[in-house]
One Martini backbone bead per residue (centre of mass of N, CA, C, O) as a GRO file, in nm:
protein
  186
    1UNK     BB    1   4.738  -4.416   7.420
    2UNK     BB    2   4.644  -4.093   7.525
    3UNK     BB    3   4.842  -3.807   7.554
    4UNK     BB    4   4.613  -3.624   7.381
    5UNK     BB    5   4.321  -3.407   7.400
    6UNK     BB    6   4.106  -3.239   7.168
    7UNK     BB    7   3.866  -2.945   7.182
    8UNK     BB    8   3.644  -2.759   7.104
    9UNK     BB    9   3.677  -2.437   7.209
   10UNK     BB   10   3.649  -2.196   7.436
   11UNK     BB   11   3.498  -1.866   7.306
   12UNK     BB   12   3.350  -1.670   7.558
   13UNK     BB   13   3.560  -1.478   7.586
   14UNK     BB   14   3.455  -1.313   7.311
   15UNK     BB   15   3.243  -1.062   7.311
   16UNK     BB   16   3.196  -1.039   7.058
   17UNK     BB   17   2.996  -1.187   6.837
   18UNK     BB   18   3.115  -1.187   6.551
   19UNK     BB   19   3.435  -1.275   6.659
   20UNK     BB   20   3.297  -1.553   6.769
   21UNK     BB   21   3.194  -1.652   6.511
   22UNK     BB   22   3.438  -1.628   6.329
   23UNK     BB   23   3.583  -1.808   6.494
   24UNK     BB   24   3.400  -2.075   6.484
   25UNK     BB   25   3.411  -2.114   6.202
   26UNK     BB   26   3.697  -2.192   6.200
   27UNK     BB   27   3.682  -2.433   6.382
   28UNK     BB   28   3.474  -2.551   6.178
   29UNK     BB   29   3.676  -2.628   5.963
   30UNK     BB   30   3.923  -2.750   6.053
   31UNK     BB   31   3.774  -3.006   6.171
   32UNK     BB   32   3.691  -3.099   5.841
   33UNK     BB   33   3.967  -3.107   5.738
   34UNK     BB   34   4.079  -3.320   5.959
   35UNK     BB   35   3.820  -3.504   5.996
   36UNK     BB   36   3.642  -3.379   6.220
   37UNK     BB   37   3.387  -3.319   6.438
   38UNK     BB   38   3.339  -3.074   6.649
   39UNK     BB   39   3.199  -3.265   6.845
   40UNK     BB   40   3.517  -3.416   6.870
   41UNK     BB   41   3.748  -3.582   7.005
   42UNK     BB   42   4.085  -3.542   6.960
   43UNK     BB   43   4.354  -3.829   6.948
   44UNK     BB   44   4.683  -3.801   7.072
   45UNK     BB   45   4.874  -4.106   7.025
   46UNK     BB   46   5.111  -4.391   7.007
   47UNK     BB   47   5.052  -4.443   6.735
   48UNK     BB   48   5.107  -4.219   6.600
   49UNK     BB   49   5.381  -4.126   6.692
   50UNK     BB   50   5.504  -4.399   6.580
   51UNK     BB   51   5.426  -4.306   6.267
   52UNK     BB   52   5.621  -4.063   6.263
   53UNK     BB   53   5.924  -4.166   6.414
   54UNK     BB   54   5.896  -4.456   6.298
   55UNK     BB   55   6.049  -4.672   6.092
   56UNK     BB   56   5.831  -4.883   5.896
   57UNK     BB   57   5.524  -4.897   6.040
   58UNK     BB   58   5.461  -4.724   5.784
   59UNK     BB   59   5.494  -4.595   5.538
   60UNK     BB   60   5.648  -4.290   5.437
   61UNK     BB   61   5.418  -4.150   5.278
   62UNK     BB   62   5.208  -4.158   5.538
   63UNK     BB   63   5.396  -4.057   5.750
   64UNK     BB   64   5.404  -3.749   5.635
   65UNK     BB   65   5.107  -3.705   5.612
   66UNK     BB   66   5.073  -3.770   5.958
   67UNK     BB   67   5.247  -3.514   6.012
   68UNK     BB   68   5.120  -3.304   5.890
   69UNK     BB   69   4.816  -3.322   6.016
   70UNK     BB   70   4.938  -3.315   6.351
   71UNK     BB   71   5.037  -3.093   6.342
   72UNK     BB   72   4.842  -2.878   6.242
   73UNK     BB   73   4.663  -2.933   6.479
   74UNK     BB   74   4.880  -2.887   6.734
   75UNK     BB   75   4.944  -2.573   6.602
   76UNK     BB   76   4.678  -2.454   6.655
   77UNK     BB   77   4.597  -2.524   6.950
   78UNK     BB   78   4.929  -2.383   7.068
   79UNK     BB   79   4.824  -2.096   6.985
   80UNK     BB   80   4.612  -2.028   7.204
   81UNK     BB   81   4.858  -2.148   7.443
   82UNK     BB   82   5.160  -2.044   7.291
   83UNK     BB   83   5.428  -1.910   7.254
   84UNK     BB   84   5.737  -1.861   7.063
   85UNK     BB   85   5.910  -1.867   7.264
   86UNK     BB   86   5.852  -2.161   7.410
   87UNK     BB   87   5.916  -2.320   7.208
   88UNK     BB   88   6.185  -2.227   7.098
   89UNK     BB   89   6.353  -2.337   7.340
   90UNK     BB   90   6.323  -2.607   7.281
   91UNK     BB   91   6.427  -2.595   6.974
   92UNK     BB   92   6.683  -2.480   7.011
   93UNK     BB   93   6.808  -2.759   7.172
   94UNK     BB   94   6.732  -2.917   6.916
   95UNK     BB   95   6.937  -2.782   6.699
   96UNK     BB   96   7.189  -2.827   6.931
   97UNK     BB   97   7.174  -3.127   6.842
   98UNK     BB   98   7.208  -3.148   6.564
   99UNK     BB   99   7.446  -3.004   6.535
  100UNK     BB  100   7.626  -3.218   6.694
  101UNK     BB  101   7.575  -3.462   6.477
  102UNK     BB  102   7.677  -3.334   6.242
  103UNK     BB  103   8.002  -3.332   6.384
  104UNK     BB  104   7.967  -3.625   6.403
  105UNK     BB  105   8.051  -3.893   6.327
  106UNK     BB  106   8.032  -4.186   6.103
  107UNK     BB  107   7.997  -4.497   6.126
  108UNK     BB  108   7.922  -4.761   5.934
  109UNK     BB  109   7.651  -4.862   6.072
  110UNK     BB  110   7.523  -4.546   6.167
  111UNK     BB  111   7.665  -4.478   6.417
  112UNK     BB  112   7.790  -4.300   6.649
  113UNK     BB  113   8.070  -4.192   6.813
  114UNK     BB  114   7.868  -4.034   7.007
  115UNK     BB  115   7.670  -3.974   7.298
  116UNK     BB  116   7.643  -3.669   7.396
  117UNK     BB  117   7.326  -3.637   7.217
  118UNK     BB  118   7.161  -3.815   7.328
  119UNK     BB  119   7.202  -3.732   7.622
  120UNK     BB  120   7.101  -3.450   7.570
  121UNK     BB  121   6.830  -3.529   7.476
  122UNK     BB  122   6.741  -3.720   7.740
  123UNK     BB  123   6.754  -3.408   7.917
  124UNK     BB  124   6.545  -3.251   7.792
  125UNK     BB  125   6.320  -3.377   7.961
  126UNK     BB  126   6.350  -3.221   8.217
  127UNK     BB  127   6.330  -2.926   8.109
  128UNK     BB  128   6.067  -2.963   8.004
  129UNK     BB  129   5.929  -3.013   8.316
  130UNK     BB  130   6.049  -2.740   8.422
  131UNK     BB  131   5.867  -2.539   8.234
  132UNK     BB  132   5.597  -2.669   8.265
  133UNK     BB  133   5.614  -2.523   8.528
  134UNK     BB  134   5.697  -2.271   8.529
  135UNK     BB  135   5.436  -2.166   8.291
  136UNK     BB  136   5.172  -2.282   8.374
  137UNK     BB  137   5.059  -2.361   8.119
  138UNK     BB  138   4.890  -2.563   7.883
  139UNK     BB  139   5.075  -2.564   7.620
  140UNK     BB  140   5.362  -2.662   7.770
  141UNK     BB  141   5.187  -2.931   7.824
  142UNK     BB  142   5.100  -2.996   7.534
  143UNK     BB  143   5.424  -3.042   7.403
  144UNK     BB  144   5.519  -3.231   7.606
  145UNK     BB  145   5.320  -3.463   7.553
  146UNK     BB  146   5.476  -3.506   7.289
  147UNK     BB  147   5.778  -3.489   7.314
  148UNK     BB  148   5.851  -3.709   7.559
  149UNK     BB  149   5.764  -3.954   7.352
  150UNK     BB  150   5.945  -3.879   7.101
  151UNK     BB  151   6.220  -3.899   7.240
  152UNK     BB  152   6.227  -4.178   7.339
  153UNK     BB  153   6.168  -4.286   7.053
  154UNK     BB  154   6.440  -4.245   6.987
  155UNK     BB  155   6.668  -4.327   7.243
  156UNK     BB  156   6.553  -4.579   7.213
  157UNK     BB  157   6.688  -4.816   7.065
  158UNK     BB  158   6.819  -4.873   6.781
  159UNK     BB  159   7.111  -4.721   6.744
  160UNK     BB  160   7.103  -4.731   6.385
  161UNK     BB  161   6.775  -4.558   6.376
  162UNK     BB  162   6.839  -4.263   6.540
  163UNK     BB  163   6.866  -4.086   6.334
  164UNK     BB  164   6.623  -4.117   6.182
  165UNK     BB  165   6.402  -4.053   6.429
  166UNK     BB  166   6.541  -3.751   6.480
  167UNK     BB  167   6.439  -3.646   6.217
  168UNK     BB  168   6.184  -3.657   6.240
  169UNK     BB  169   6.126  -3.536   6.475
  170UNK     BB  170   6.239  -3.259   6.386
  171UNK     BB  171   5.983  -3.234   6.153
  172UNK     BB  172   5.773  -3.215   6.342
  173UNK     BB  173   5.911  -2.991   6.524
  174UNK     BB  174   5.857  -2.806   6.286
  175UNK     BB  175   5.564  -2.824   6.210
  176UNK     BB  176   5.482  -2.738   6.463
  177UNK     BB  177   5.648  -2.465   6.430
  178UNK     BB  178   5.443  -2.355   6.179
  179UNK     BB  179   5.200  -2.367   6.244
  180UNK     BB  180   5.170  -2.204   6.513
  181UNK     BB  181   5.214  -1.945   6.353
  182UNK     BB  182   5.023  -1.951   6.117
  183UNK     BB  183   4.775  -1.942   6.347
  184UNK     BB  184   4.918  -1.702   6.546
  185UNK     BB  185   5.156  -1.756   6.706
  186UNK     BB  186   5.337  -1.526   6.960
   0.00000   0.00000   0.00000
């Protein structure tokens, strides 16, 4: 299933010639860059996202490369209406679940002796679609499209590669707050 579906850019809003067509152009250069026809809506589904935060799914360095090339797609796209305030706002409450996850116990088999990040976590969900109504803006609904079921695939299954998969979101989501500034992101 197609979580989020992305196409060149409308840039008829740029009034000068000169700066329209120098738009057009970085968008005709990153579509080629990422391997798809400008002309071609770009699909991210449910496999890709499992490829990039599930381990074992594909190899790791497999995993690594779509997680770059994904960000950077992602990151260019949410650049365009999506503030660095709005994002940030999100990966902070992510990064205070990061440190609380640092400073919780690690049992022998690898799982947390608190739930208390986990259920923090899977909270996030609810915050991301109050921000998502809240913000009306299209950046905040398409961070979510990507967000609430990578949250979703590390809290749901095997207790024991949670960390793992945690990590992943993280990067995944670093990445993405990455692209998104390199880009122009505000």
């Amino acid at each position: 299933m197609n979580l989020i579906t992305f196409r060149f850019p409308d840039l008829s809003y740029i009034k000068k010639d000169s700066e329209r067509e120098n738009k057009e152009k970085t968008w005709q250069d990153r579509f080629r860059t990422w391997g798809f026809n400008p002309t071609a809506s770009i699909n991210f589904d449910d496999q890709t996202l499992q490829s990039v935060i599930l381990p074992g799914v594909i190899p790791d360095d497999e995993s690594a490369k779509l997680l770059v090339k994904w960000a950077d797609i992602l990151g260019a796209f949410l650049a365009e209406n999506l503030t660095t305030s709005q994002i940030r706002a999100i990966f902070g409450e992510v990064r205070q679940i990061q440190g609380q996850l640092r400073v919780s116990q690690v049992s022998n088999d690898g799982t947390f002796n608190s739930e208390k990040p986990w259920t923090r976590l899977r909270l996030l969900i609810p915050k991301m679609q109050y921000r998502k109504e809240k913000e009306k803006g299209q950046g905040v609904k398409n961070l979510v499209k990507v967000l609430e079921p990578a949250v979703k695939l590390v809290v749901d299954g095997d207790s024991s590669k949670r960390a793992e998969r945690f990590e992943r979101f993280v990067n995944f989501f670093e990445a993405i707050l990455a692209y998104h500034k390199a880009y122009g992101g505000n």
